[in-house]
Short mmCIF file of the C-alpha atoms (twelve columns), coordinates in Angstrom:
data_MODEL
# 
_entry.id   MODEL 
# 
loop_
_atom_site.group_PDB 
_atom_site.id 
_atom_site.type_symbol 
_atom_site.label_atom_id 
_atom_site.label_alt_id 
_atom_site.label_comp_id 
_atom_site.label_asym_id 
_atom_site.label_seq_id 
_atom_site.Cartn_x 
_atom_site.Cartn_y 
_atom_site.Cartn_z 
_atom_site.pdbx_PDB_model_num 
ATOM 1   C CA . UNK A 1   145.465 266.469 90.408  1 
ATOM 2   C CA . UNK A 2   148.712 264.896 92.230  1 
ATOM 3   C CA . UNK A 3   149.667 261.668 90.316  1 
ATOM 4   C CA . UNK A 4   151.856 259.021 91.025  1 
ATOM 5   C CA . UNK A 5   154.530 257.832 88.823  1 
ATOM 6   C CA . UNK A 6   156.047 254.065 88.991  1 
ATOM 7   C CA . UNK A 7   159.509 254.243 87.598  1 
ATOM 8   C CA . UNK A 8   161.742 251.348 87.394  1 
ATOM 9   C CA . UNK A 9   165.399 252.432 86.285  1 
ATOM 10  C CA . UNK A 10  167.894 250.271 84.834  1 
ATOM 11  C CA . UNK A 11  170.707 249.968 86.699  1 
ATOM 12  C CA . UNK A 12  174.186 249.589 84.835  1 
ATOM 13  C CA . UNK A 13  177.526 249.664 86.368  1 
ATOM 14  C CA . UNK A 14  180.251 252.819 84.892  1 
ATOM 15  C CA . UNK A 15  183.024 251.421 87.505  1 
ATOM 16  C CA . UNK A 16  183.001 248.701 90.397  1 
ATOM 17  C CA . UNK A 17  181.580 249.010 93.274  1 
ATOM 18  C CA . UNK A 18  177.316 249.509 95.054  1 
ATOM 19  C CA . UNK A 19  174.760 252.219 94.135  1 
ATOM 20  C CA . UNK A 20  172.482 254.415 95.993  1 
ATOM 21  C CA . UNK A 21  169.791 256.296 94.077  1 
ATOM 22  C CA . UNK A 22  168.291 259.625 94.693  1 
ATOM 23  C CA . UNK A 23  165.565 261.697 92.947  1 
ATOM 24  C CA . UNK A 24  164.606 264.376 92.544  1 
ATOM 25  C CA . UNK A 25  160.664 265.169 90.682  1 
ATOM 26  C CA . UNK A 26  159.350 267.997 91.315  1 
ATOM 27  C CA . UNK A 27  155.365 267.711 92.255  1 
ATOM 28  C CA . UNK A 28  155.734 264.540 91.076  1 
ATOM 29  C CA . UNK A 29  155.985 261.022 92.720  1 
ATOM 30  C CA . UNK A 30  158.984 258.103 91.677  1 
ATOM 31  C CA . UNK A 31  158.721 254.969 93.339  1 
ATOM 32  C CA . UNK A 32  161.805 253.427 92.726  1 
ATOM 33  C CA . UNK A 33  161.923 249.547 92.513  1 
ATOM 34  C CA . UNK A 34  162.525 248.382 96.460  1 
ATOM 35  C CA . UNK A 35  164.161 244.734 97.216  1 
ATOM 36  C CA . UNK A 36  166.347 242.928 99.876  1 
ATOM 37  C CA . UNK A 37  170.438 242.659 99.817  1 
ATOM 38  C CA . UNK A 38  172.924 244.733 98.370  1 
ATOM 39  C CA . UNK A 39  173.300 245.881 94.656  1 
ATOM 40  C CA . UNK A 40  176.800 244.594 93.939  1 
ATOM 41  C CA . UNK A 41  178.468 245.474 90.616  1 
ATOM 42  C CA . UNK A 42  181.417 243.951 89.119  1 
ATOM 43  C CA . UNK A 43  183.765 245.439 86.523  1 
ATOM 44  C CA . UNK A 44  182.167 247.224 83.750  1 
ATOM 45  C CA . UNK A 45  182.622 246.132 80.082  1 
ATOM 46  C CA . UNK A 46  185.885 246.664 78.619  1 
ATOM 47  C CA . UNK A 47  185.746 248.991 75.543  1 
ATOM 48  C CA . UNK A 48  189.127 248.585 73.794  1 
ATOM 49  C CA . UNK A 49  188.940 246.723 70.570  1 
ATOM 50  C CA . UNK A 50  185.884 248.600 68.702  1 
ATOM 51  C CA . UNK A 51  185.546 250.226 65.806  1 
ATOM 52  C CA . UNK A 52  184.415 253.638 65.560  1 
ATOM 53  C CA . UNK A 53  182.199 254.499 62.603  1 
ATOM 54  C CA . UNK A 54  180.989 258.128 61.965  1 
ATOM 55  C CA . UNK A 55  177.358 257.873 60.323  1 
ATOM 56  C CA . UNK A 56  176.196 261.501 58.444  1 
ATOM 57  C CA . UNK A 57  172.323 261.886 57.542  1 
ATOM 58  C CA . UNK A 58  171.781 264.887 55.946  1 
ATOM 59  C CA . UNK A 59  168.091 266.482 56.296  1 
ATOM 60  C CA . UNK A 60  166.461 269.547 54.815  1 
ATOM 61  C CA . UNK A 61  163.229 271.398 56.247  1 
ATOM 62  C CA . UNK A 62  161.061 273.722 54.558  1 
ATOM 63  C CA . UNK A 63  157.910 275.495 55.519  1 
ATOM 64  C CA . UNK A 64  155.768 278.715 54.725  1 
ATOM 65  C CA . UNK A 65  156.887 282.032 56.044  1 
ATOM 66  C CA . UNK A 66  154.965 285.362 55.534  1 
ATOM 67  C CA . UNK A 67  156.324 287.603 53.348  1 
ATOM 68  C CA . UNK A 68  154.832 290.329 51.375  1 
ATOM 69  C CA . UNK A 69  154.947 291.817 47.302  1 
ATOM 70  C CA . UNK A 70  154.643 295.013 46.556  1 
ATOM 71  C CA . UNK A 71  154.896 295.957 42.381  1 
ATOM 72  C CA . UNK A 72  155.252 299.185 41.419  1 
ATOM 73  C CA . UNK A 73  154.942 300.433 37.799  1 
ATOM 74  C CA . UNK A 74  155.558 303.360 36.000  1 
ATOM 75  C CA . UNK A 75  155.166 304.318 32.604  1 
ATOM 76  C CA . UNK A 76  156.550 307.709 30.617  1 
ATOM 77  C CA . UNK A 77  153.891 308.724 27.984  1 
ATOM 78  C CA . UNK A 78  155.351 311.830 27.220  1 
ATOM 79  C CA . UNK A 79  158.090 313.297 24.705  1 
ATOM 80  C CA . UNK A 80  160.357 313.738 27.443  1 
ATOM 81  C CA . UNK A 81  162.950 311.235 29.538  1 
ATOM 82  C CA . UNK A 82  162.227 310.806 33.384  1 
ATOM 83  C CA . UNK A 83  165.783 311.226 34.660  1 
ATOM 84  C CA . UNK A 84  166.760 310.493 38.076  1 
ATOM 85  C CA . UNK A 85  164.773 307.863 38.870  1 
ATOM 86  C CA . UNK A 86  163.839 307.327 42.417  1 
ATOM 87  C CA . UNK A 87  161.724 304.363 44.446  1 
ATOM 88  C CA . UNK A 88  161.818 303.855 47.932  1 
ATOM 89  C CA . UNK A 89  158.910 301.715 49.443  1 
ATOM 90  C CA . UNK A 90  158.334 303.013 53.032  1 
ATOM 91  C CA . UNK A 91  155.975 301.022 55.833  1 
ATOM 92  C CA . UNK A 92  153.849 302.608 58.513  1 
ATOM 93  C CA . UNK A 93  152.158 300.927 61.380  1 
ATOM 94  C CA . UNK A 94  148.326 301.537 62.796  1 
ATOM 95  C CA . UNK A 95  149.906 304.842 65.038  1 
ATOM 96  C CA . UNK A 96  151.354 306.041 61.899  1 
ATOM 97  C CA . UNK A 97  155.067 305.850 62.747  1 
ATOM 98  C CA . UNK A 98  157.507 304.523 60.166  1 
ATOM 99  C CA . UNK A 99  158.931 300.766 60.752  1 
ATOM 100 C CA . UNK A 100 160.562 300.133 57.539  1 
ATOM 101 C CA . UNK A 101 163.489 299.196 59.381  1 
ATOM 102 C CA . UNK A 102 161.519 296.491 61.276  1 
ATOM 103 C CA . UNK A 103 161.219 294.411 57.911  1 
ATOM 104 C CA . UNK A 104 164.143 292.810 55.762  1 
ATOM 105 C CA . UNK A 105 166.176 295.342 53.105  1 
ATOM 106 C CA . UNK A 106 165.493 292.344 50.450  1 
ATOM 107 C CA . UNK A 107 167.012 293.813 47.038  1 
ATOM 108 C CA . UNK A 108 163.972 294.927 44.563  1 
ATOM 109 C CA . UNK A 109 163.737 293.439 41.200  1 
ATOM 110 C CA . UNK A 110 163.873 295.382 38.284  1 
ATOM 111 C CA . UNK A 111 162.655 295.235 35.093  1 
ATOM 112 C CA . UNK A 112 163.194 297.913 32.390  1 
ATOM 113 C CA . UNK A 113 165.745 300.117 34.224  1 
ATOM 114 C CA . UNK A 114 168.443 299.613 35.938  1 
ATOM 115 C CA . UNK A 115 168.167 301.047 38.928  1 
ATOM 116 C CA . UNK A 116 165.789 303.204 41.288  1 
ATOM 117 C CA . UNK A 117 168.421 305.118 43.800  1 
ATOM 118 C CA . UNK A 118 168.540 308.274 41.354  1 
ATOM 119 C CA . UNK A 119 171.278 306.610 38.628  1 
ATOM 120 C CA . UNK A 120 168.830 306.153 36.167  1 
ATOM 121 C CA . UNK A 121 166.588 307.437 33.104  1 
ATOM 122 C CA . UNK A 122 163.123 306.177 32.078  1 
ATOM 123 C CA . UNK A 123 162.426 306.886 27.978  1 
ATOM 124 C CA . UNK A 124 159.891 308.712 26.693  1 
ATOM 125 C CA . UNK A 125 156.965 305.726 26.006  1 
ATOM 126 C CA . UNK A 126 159.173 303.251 28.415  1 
ATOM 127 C CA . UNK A 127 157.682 301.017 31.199  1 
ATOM 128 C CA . UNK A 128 159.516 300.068 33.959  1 
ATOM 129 C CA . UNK A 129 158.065 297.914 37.432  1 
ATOM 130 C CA . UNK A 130 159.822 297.505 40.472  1 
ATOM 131 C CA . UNK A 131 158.701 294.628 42.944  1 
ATOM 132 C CA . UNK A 132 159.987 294.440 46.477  1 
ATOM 133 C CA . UNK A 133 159.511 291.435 49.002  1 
ATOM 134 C CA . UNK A 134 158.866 292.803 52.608  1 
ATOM 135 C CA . UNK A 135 159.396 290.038 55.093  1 
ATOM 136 C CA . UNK A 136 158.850 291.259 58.744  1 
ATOM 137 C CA . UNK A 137 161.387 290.665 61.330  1 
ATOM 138 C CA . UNK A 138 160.737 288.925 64.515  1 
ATOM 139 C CA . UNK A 139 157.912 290.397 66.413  1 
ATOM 140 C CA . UNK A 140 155.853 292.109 64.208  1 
ATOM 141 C CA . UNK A 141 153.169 290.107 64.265  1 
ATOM 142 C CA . UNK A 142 152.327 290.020 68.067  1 
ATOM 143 C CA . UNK A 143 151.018 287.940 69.776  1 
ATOM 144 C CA . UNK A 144 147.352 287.937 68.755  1 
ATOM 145 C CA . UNK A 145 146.166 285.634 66.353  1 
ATOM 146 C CA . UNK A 146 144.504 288.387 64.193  1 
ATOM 147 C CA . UNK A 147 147.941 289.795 63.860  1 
ATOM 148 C CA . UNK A 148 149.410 293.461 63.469  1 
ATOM 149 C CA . UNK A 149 147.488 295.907 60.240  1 
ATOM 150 C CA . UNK A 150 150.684 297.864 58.625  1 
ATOM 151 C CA . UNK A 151 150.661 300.391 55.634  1 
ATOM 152 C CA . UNK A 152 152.546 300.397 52.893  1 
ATOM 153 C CA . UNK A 153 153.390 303.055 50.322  1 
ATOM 154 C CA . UNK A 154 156.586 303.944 48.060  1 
ATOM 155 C CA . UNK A 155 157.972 307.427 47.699  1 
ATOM 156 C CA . UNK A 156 158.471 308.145 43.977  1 
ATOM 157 C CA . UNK A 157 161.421 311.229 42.543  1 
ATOM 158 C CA . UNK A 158 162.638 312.265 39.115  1 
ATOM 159 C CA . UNK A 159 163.385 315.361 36.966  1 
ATOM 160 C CA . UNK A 160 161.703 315.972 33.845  1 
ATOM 161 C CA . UNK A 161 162.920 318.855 31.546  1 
ATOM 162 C CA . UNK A 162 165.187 320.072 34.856  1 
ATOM 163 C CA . UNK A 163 161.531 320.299 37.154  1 
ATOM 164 C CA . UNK A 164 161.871 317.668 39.958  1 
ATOM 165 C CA . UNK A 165 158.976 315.785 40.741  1 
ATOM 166 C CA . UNK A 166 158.038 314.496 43.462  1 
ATOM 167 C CA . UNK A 167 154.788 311.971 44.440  1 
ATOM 168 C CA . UNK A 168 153.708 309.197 46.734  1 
ATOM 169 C CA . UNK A 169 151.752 306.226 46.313  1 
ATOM 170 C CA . UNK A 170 148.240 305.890 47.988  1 
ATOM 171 C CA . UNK A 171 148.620 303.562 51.025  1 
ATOM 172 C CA . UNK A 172 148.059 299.498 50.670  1 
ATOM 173 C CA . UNK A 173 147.757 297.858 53.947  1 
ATOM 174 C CA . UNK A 174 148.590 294.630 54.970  1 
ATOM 175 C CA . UNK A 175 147.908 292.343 58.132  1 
ATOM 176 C CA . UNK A 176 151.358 290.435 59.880  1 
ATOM 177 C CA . UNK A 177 150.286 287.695 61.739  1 
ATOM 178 C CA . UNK A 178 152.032 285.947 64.586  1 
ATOM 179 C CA . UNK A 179 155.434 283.762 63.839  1 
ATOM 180 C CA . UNK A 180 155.817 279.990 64.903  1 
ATOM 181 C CA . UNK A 181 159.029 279.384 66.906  1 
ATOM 182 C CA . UNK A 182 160.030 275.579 66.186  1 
ATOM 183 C CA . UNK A 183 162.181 273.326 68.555  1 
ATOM 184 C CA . UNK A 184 163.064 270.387 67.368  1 
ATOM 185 C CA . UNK A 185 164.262 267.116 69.433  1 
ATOM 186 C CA . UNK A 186 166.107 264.250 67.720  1 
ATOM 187 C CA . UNK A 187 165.933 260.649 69.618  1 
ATOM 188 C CA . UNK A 188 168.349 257.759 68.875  1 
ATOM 189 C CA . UNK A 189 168.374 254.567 70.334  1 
ATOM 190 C CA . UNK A 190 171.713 253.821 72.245  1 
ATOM 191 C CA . UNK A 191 171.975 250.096 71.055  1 
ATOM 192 C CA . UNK A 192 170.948 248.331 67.859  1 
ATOM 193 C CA . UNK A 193 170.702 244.688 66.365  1 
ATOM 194 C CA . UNK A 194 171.857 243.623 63.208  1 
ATOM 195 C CA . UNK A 195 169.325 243.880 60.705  1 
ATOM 196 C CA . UNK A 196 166.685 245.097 63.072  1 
ATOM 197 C CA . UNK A 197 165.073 248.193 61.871  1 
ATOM 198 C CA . UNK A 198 165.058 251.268 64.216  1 
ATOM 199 C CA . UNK A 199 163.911 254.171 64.589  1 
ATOM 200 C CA . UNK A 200 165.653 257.532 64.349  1 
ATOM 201 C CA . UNK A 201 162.477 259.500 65.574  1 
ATOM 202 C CA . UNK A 202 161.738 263.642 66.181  1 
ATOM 203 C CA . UNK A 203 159.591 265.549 68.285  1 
ATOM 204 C CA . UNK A 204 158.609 268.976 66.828  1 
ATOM 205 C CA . UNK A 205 157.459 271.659 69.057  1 
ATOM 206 C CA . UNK A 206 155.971 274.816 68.350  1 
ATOM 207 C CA . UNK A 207 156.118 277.701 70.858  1 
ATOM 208 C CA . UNK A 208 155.531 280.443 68.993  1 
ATOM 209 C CA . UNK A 209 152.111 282.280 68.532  1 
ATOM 210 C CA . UNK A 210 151.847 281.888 65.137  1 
ATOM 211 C CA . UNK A 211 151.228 278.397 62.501  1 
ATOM 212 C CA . UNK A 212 153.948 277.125 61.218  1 
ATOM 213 C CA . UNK A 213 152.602 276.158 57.553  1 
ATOM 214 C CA . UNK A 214 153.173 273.123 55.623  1 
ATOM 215 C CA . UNK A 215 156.633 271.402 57.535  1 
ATOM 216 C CA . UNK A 216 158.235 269.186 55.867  1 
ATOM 217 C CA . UNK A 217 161.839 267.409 56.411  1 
ATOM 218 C CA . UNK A 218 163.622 265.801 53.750  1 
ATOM 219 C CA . UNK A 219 165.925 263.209 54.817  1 
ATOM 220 C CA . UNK A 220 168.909 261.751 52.506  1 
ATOM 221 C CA . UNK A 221 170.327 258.533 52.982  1 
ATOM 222 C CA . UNK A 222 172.437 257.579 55.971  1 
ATOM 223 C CA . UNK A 223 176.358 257.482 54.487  1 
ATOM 224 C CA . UNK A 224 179.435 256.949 56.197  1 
ATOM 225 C CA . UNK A 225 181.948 259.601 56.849  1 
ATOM 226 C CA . UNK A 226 184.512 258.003 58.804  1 
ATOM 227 C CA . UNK A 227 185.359 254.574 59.424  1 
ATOM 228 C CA . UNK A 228 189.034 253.806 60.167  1 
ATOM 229 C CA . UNK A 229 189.294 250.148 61.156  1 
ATOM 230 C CA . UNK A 230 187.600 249.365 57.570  1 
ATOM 231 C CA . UNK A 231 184.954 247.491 59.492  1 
ATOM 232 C CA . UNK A 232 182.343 246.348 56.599  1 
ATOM 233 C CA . UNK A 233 179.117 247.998 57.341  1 
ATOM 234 C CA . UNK A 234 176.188 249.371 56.021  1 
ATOM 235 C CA . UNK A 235 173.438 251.195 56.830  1 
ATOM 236 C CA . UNK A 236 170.277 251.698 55.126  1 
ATOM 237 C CA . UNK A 237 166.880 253.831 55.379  1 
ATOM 238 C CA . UNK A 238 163.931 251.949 54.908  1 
ATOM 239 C CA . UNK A 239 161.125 254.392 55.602  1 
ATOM 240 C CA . UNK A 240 159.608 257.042 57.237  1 
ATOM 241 C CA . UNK A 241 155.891 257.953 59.551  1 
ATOM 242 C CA . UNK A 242 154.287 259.252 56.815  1 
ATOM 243 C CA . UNK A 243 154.670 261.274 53.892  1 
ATOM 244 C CA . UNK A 244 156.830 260.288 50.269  1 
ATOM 245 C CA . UNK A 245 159.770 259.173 49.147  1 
ATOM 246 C CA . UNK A 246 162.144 258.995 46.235  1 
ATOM 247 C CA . UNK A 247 165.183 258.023 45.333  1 
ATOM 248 C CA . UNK A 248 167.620 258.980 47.402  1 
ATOM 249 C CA . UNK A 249 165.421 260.513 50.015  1 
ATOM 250 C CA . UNK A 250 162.454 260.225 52.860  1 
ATOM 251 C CA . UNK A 251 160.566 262.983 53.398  1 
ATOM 252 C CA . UNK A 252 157.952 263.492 56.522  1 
ATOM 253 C CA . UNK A 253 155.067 265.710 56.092  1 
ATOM 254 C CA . UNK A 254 153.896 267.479 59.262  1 
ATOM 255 C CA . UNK A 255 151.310 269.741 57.709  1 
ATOM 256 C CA . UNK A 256 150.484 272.634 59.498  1 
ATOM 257 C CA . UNK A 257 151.902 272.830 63.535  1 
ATOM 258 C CA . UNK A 258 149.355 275.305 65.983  1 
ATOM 259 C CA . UNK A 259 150.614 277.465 68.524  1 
ATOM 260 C CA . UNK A 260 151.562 275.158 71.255  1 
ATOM 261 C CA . UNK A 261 151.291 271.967 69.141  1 
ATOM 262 C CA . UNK A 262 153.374 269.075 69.304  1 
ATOM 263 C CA . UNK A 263 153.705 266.532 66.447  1 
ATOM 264 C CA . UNK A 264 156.455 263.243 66.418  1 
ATOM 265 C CA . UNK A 265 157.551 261.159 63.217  1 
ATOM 266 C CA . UNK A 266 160.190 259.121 62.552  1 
ATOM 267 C CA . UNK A 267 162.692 257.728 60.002  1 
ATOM 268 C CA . UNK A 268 163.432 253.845 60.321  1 
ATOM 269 C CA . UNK A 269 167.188 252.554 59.596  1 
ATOM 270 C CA . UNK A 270 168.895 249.458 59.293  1 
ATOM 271 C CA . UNK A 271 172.270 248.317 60.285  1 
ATOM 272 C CA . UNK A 272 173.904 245.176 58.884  1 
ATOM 273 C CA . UNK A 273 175.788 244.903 61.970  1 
ATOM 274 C CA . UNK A 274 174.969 245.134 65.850  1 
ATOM 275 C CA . UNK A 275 176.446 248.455 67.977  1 
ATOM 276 C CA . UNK A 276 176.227 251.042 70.282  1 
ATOM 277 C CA . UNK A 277 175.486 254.840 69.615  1 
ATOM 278 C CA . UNK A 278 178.163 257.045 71.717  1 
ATOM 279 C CA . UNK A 279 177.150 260.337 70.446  1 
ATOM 280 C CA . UNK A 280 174.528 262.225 68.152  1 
ATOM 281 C CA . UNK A 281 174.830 265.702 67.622  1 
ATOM 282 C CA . UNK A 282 173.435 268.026 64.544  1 
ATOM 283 C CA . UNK A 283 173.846 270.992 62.770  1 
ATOM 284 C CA . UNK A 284 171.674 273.349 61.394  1 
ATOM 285 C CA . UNK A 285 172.730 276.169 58.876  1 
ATOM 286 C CA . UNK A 286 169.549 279.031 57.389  1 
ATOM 287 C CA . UNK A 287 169.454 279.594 53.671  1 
ATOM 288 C CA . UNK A 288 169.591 283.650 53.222  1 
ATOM 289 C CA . UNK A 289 167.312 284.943 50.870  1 
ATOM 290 C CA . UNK A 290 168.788 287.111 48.008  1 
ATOM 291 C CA . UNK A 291 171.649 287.621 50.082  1 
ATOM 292 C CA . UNK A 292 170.011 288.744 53.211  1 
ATOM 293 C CA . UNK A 293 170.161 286.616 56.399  1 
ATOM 294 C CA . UNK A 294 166.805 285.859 58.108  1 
ATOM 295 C CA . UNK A 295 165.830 284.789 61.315  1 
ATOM 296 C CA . UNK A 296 164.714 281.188 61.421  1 
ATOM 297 C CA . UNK A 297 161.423 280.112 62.621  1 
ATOM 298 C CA . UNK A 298 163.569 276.907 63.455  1 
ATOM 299 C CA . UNK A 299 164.609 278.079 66.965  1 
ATOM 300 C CA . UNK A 300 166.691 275.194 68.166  1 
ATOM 301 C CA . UNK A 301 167.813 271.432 67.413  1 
ATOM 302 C CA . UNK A 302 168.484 269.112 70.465  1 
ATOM 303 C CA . UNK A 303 169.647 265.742 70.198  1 
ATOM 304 C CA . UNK A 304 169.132 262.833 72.702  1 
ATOM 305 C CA . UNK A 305 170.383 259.031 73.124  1 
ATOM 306 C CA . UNK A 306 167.883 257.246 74.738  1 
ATOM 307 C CA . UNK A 307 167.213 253.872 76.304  1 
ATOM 308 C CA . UNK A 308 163.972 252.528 74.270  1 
ATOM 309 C CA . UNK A 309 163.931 253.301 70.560  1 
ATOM 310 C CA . UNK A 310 159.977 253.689 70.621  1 
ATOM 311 C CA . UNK A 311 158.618 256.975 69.387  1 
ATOM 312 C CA . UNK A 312 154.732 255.849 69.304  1 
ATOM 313 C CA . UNK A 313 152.690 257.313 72.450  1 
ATOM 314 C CA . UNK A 314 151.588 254.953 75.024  1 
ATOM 315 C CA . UNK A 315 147.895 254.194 73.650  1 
ATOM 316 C CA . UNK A 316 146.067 253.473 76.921  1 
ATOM 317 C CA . UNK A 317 147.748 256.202 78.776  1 
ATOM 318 C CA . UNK A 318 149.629 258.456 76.647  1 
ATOM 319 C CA . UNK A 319 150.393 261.865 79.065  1 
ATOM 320 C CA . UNK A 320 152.611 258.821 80.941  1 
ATOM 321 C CA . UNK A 321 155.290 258.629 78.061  1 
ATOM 322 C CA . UNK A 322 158.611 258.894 78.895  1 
ATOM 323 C CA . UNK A 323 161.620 257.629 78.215  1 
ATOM 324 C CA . UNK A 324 164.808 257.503 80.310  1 
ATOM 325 C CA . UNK A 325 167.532 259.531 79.311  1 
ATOM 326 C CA . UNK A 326 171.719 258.903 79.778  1 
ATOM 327 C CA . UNK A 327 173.032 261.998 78.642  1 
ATOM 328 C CA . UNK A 328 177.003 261.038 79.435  1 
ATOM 329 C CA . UNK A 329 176.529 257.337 78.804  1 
ATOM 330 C CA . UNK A 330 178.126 256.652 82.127  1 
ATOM 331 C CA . UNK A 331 175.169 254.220 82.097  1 
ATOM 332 C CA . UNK A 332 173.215 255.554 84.560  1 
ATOM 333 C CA . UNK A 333 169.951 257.768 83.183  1 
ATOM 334 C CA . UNK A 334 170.067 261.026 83.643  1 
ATOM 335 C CA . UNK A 335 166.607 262.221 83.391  1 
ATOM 336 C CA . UNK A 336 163.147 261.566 81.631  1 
ATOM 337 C CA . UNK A 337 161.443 263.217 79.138  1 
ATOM 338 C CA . UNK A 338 157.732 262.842 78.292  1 
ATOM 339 C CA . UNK A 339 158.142 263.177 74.555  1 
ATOM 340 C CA . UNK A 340 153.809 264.258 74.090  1 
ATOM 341 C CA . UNK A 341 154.533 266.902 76.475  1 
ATOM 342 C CA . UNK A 342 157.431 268.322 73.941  1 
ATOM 343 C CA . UNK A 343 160.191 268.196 76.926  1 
ATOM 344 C CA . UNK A 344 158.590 271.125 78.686  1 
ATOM 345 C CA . UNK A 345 159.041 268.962 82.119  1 
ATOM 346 C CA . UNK A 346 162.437 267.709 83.010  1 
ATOM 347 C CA . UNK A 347 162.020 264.970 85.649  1 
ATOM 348 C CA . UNK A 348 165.230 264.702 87.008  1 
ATOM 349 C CA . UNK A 349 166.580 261.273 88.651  1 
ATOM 350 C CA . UNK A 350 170.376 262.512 90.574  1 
ATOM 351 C CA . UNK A 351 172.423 259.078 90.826  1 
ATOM 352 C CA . UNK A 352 175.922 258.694 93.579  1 
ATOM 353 C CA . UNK A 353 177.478 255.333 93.566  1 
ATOM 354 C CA . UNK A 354 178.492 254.850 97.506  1 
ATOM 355 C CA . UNK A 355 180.646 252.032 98.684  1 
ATOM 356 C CA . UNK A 356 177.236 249.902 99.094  1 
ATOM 357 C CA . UNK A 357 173.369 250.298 99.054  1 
ATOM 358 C CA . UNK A 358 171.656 248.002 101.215 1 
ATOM 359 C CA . UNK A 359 168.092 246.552 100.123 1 
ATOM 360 C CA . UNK A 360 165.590 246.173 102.803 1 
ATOM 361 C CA . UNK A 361 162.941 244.245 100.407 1 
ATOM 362 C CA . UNK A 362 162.982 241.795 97.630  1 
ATOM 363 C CA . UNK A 363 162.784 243.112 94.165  1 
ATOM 364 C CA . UNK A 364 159.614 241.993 92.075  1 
ATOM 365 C CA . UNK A 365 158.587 242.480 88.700  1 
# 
């Protein structure tokens, strides 16, 4: 169904001189604000004299991933040492060919020996058990929700009294569902008021095929990394959407996330003193696990500026959400995002500032 969208964009001035406005929407309709005269901008505000203050929030998220145990134990009843000793747990899928390269190397853990490559000797009346983590690489779920069925058996070598034996383990089979893929989008107001809360809010979007279990972020207290005028300010956290906190930190529980979900929280701050945000980037490092580098479900972190702090949907409308975007803070917005439909639809407003731009009718309200 074609809908119409009213749009009524702000109008700042980067340098002297008129505007003229043109957009671009795709299938969709902007009807910019019309009115009579010229738009005639005067010099813009003069930015010498500020301080520059570098503000660092530092923010951990955790969630479930799949990963499977496999223990192996072996005990020597007889007389006689089992020398040699070697394990290797192998993985078959449903057409029987070998993908054990398709899932992580994790290092076993041993107990009882001290290692399984053919180095070492299991006592006569010894027990020894060997458990490897198998955590599948990307894909190997699918894309169905029922997942992929693998097998799973370990190859097992030694000598005993100079005879090498050799025996495998009966097949255990396990099911490797779908992987979430998680973008998340960070939104900052550009201006604040002294000691008017505000929101530093995110937009979590999951386009993977599989659930991404029990999110949560951590956040730790705002703290200043840079401030080289001395200017005396603070800032403060004062809460979060929903979830705990603690000393120290605010944490925002978004439970599970379905294929295709979308869920938005926030964090609210404080500053003792008014200013303007010029730039908000983040970072985003992946914890290996036992040494071995992982793919993260967390696919990509995006950061915006944007014009109205809000982060709560629209209640009488709330597909119609958007908010107005100035990615080079020459003032003018760049685009809009509608935050409920997790950014999947760019609407694009193009701005050229011309000598003049002549209004045919009066602007109203």
């Amino acid at each position: 169904m074609e809908k119409d969208l009213e749009l009524r964009v702000p109008l700042a001035h980067p340098k002297p001189g008129g505007a003229s406005v043109g957009v671009e929407c795709g299938d969709k309709k902007v009807q910019l604000p019309e009115g009579d005269g010229v738009f005639d901008f005067g010099a813009p505000e003069d930015a010498t004299g500020r301080a520059l203050v570098r503000l660092e929030i530092p923010q951990e998220a955790t969630l479930e991933r799949e990963a499977f145990e496999a223990r192996l134990t072996l005990t020597n009843p007889t007389a006689l040492a089992l020398e040699g000793i070697y394990l290797e747990l192998r993985v078959r899928n449903s057409s029987g060919v070998d993908v054990t390269h398709l899932f992580y190397p994790v290092p076993p853990v041993l107990s009882g020996i001290g290692a399984i490559e053919g180095s070492s000797s299991l006592a006569a009346g010894a027990t020894m058990a060997c458990t490897w983590t198998l955590i599948p690489r990307e894909g190997l779920g699918g894309e169905s929700p029922g997942g992929r069925l693998y097998s799973v058996y370990a190859l097992i070598s030694y000598t005993q009294g100079g005879r090498l034996i050799q025996a495998t383990t009966r097949d255990a089979h396990i099911t490797v569902k779908p992987e979430p893929a998680l973008y998340l989008y960070y939104f900052l107001p550009r201006n604040v008021k002294a000691g008017v809360p505000f929101k530093l809010g995110i937009l979590i979007e999951n386009r993977g095929f599989g659930t991404a279990h029990s999110l949560r972020i951590v956040s730790g207290l705002p703290r200043i990394v840079e401030n080289r005028a001395g200017l005396a300010i603070s800032f403060e956290m004062l809460d979060s959407s929903w979830g705990s906190s603690a000393p120290g930190t605010f944490t925002v529980e978004f439970g599970d996330i379905a294929p295709g979900e979308i869920r938005i929280g926030y964090w609210i701050l404080r500053c003792d003193l008014p200013g303007t945000f010029t730039s908000f980037t983040a970072q985003m490092t992946h914890r290996a696990f036992r040494g071995v580098d992982i793919h993260p479900l967390v696919r990509q972190v995006r950061t915006e500026i944007i014009a109205n702090e809000d982060m709560a949907p629209i209640e009488d409308d709330p597909a119609d959400f958007y908010v107005l975007i100035d990615s080079d803070s020459d003032g003018f917005p760049d685009y809009l995002i509608n935050l409920l439909s997790g950014n999947k639809v760019f609407y694009k407003v193009f701005f050229t500032v011309p000598d003049r731009v002549t209004v045919t009718h009066p602007y109203t309200e």
